[in-house]
N, C-alpha and C positions, 0 to 999 in steps of 0.2 A: 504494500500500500504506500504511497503517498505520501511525502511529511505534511499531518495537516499544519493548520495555524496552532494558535496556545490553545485552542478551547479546552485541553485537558487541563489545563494547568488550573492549580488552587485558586481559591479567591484571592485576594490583595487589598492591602488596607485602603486603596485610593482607584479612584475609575472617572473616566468623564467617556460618554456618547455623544459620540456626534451623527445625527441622521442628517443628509443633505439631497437635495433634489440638482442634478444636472440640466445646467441652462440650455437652451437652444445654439449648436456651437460650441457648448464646453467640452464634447468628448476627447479632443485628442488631448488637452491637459489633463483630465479624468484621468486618464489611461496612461500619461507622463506621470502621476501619482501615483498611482497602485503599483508601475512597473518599480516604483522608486521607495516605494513607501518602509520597505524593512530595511532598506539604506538607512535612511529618515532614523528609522528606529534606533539603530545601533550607534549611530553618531552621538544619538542625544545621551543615549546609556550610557556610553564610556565615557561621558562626560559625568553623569550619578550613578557610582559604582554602588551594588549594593540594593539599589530601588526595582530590580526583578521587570523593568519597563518593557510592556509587549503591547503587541498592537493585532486585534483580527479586524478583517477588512470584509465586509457583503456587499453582496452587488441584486437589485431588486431587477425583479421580472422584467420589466418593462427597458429599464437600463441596458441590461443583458445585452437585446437587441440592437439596444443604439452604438454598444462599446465592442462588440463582438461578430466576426461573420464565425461560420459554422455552428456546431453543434449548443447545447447547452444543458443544464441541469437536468436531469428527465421531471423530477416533481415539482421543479422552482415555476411559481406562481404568484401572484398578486395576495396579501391578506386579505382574505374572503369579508369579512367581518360579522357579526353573529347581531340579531335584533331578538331578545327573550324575552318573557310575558313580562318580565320586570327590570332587568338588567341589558345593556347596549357594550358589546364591545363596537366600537368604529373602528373601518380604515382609515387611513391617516397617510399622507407622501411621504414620499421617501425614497430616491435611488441608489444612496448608499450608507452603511452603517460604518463607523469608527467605533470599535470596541476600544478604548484605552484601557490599561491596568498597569497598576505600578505599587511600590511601596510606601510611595511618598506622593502625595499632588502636587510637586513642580514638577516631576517627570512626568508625569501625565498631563499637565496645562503647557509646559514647552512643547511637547507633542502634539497636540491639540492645537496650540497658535502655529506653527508650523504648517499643520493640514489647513487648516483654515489659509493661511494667507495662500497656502500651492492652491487651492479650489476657488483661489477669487478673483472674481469675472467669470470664470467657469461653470462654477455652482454655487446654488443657495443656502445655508445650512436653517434648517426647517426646526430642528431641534438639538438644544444641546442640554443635557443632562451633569449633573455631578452628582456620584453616588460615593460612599464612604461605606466603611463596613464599623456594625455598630458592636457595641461590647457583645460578648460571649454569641455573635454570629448570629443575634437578635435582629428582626425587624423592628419598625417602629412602631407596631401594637404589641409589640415586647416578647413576640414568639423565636422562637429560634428557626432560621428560614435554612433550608437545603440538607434537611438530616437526611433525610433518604436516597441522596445525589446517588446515583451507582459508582462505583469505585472500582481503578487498575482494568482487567478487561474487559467487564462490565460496561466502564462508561463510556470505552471505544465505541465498541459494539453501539450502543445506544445512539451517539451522537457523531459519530462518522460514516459518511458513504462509502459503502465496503462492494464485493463482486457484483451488486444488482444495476450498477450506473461505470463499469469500469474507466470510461473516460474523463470522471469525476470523482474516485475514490481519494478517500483524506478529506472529502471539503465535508460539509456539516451546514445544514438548513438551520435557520436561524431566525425566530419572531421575538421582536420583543415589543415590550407594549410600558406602558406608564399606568399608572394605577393610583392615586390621590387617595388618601385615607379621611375619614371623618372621625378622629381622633376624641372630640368631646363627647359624639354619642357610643362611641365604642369605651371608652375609661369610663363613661357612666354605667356599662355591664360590671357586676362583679367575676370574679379570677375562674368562677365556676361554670357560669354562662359563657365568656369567650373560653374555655375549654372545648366546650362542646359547639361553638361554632367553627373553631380552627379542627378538632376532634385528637388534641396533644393536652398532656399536661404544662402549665406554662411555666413553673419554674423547673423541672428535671426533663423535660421535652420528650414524655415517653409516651408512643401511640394508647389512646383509650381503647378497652377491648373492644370487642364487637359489639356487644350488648351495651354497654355505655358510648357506642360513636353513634354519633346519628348519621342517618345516613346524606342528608345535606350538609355534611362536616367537609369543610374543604380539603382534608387528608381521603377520607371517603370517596369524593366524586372524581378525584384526581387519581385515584388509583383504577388503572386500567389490565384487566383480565382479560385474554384471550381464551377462545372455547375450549382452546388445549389444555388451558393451565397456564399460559404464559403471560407473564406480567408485563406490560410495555412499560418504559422508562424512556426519559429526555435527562438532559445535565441542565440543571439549573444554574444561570451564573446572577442570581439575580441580587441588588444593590440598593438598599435605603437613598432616598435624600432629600431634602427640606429647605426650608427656608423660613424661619422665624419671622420677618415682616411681613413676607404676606402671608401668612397662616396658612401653607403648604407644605402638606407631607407625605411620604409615599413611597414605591416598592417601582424601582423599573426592572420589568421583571424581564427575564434573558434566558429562551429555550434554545439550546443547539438539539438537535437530532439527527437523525440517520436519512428518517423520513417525518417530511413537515404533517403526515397522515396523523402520526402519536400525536403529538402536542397540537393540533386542531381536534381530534377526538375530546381532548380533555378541556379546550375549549366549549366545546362544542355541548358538552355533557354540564360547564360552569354555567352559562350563559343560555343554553335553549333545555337546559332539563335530562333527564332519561326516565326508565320504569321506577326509578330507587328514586328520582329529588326532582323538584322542578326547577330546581338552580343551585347553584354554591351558593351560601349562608354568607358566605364571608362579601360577596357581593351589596351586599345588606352598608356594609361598612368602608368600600372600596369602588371605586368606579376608577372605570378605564377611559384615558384620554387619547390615547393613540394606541396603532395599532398599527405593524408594518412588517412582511416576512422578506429575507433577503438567503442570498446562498454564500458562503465564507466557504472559498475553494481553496486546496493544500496550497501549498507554499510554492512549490514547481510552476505553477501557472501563472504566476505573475513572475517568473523569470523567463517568460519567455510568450509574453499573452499573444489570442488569437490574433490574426489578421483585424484590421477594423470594418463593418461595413464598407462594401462596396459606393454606398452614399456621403460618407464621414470622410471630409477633407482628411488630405495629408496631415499627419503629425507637424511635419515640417514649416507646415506651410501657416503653422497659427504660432502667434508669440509666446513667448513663457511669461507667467506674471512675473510680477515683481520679487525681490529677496521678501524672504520673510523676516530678517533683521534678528535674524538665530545664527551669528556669527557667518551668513553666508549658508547656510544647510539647504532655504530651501531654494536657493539654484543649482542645486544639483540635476542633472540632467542625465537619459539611459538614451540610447542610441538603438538597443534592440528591442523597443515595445513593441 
C-alpha cells in the first residue's frame, strides 16, 4: 500500500482547519500547493523541533474535476446532507480541507498563514477553525471524545483505501462537519441525564451496559453492526474549540475512512433515525453548521499529481502569488506538478 498522509497519527495538543473553495482560475496555483505542500511542511518543522507538525491535504468532489484529468476516487462524492424530523445536518462549500496538527499552535498558525497567502487570489478560504485538545481528551460537554478510535491494524483497515480502489490505496475519505454546543441547557442536565444521552459514564468514560444505554445514546446509534457480526468503524480525529466573546463552543468533528458508506450510515442513522431511535439525543444539544466530504490521497500522488484538465490553462502560464513573508517559504516552487 501506499504511504498514506498522518491520519494515523495520535491527536496533538494544537490543530487549525482550513476549508477553502477554489476560484474561477485558481487551479494551476491549487495544484502549485498541494505538489509543494509537504515541502511547506518540513521547512516550517525544522524550524520547531519537537512540535510533531503535519499536514493532511483533501480535495472535494467537484475540485477533483477541475484539478485532475483521468481517473478518480471510486466513492468520493459531494456531502449529501441529511434533513430529520428534528435535527438538519447541511452541506456546506468547500474544495479543499487543510488538516493542520502540531504540538504547539505556532506550528500550526505558521503553516496555516503560509497556505493561506500560497491560495491567495487563487482560493477562498470558507472556513477556518482552531481546535485545541482539552484536558484528559475531554470535549466541551466534559465527555471524553475518541475512546473507541480502532487502534494499530484496526485503524488502517478502517480509514484507508486498501485492494477495492487500487489506484487510490493509502488515501482515506474524509467529512468533517462543525457542531456548536448549547452548553447552558446541557450543564443544566445533571451528570446522570447527560450519561445517558452520550450513553458513557462521565467521569471514568466506561460504556453503560445495555440495559442502562438507551438506545438514542449517541454511543448506541453510532455503533454500526453488520449482519455478519461485523462492527464498522471510522478514526475519529475530532477537536474542541470556542470562543469566549461570542458564546461559541463546539466539536469539529473529523471522520477518515476506508469508505465515506460507514461514516454517512452513522450519519444517516444521527440525523434521519433507524428501527432502534428516531435520532441521536445528543442532537438535542448540538447542531451542525457545516458539512463537507473530501478525499486525502497517500503521499505519492502529490509527488507526482495527474495531468491537469485538458481545459485548465498551463501551470506556467499563471503567476505565483506573492511571498508569504515566512522567511521566503512560500515561493517555493515544483516544476513537476
Amino acid at each position: 500500500m501506499s504511504e498514506p498522509q498522518p491520519v494515523l497519527d495520535p491527536l496533538t495538543r494544537a490543530a487549525i482547519f482550513l476549508v477553502a473553495t477554489v476560484d474561477e482560475g485558481g487551479e494551476p496555483v491549487v495544484r502549485e500547493l498541494l505538489a509543494d505542500l509537504q515541502g511547506l511542511r518540513r521547512s516550517i518543522g525544522f524550524r520547531l523541533p519537537g512540535t510533531g507538525l503535519a499536514v493532511i491535504a483533501g480535495i472535494g468532489a467537484a475540485a477533483w474535476d477541475r484539478l485532475f484529468s483521468g481517473p478518480k476516487p471510486a466513492e468520493l462524492h459531494e456531502f449529501p446532507g441529511y434533513d430529520g424530523p428534528r435535527h438538519r445536518a447541511p452541506t456546506t462549500p468547500g474544495d479543499l480541507l487543510f488538516h493542520i496538527r502540531a504540538e504547539s499552535q505556532d506550528a500550526c498558525f505558521e503553516l496555516a498563514m503560509t497556505i493561506g497567502a500560497r491560495l491567495r487570489g487563487a482560493a477562498t478560504l470558507v472556513d477556518e477553525t482552531v481546535g485545541f485538545r482539552y484536558f484528559e481528551q475531554r470535549d466541551l460537554l466534559g465527555f471524553v471524545d475518541g475512546t473507541e478510535n480502532p487502534e494499530g491494524k484496526a485503524a488502517a483497515s478502517a480509514a484507508l483505501v486498501g485492494d477495492a480502489d487500487p489506484e487510490f490505496a493509502g488515501g482515506s475519505y474524509v467529512i468533517v462537519q462543525k457542531y456548536l454546543h448549547d452548553l447552558d441547557t446541557w450543564n443544566a442536565l445533571s451528570t446522570g441525564e447527560q450519561e445517558l444521552v452520550i450513553g458513557r459514564t462521565k467521569l471514568g468514560d466506561f460504556e453503560l451496559s445495555d440495559e442502562d444505554k438507551p438506545d438514542n445514546s449517541h454511543v448506541a446509534v453510532n455503533t454500526l453492526i453488520d449482519p455478519d457480526g461485523t462492527e464498522r468503524e471510522i478514526l475519529r480525529a475530532n477537536m474542541p474549540f470556542g470562543s469566549v466573546r461570542e458564546g461559541e463552543f463546539g466539536t469539529y468533528y473529523v471522520a477518515y475512512a476506508a469508505t465515506p458508506s460507514v461514516t454517512e450510515r452513522m450519519l444517516v442513522r444521527m440525523f434521519l433515525g433507524s428501527d432502534q431511535a428516531a435520532y441521536d439525543r445528543i442532537l438535542d444539544f448540538s447542531t451542525a453548521v457545516t458539512g463537507t466530504s473530501f478525499f486525502a490521497p497517500a503521499l505519492e500522488f502529490f509527488d507526482d499529481l495527474p495531468d491537469p484538465p485538458a481545459a485548465t490553462a498551463p501551470e506556467s502560464a499563471v503567476a505565483a502569488p506573492p511571498g508569504d513573508g515566512s522567511l521566503g517559504i512560500g515561493t517555493m516552487k515544483r516544476s513537476n506538478a
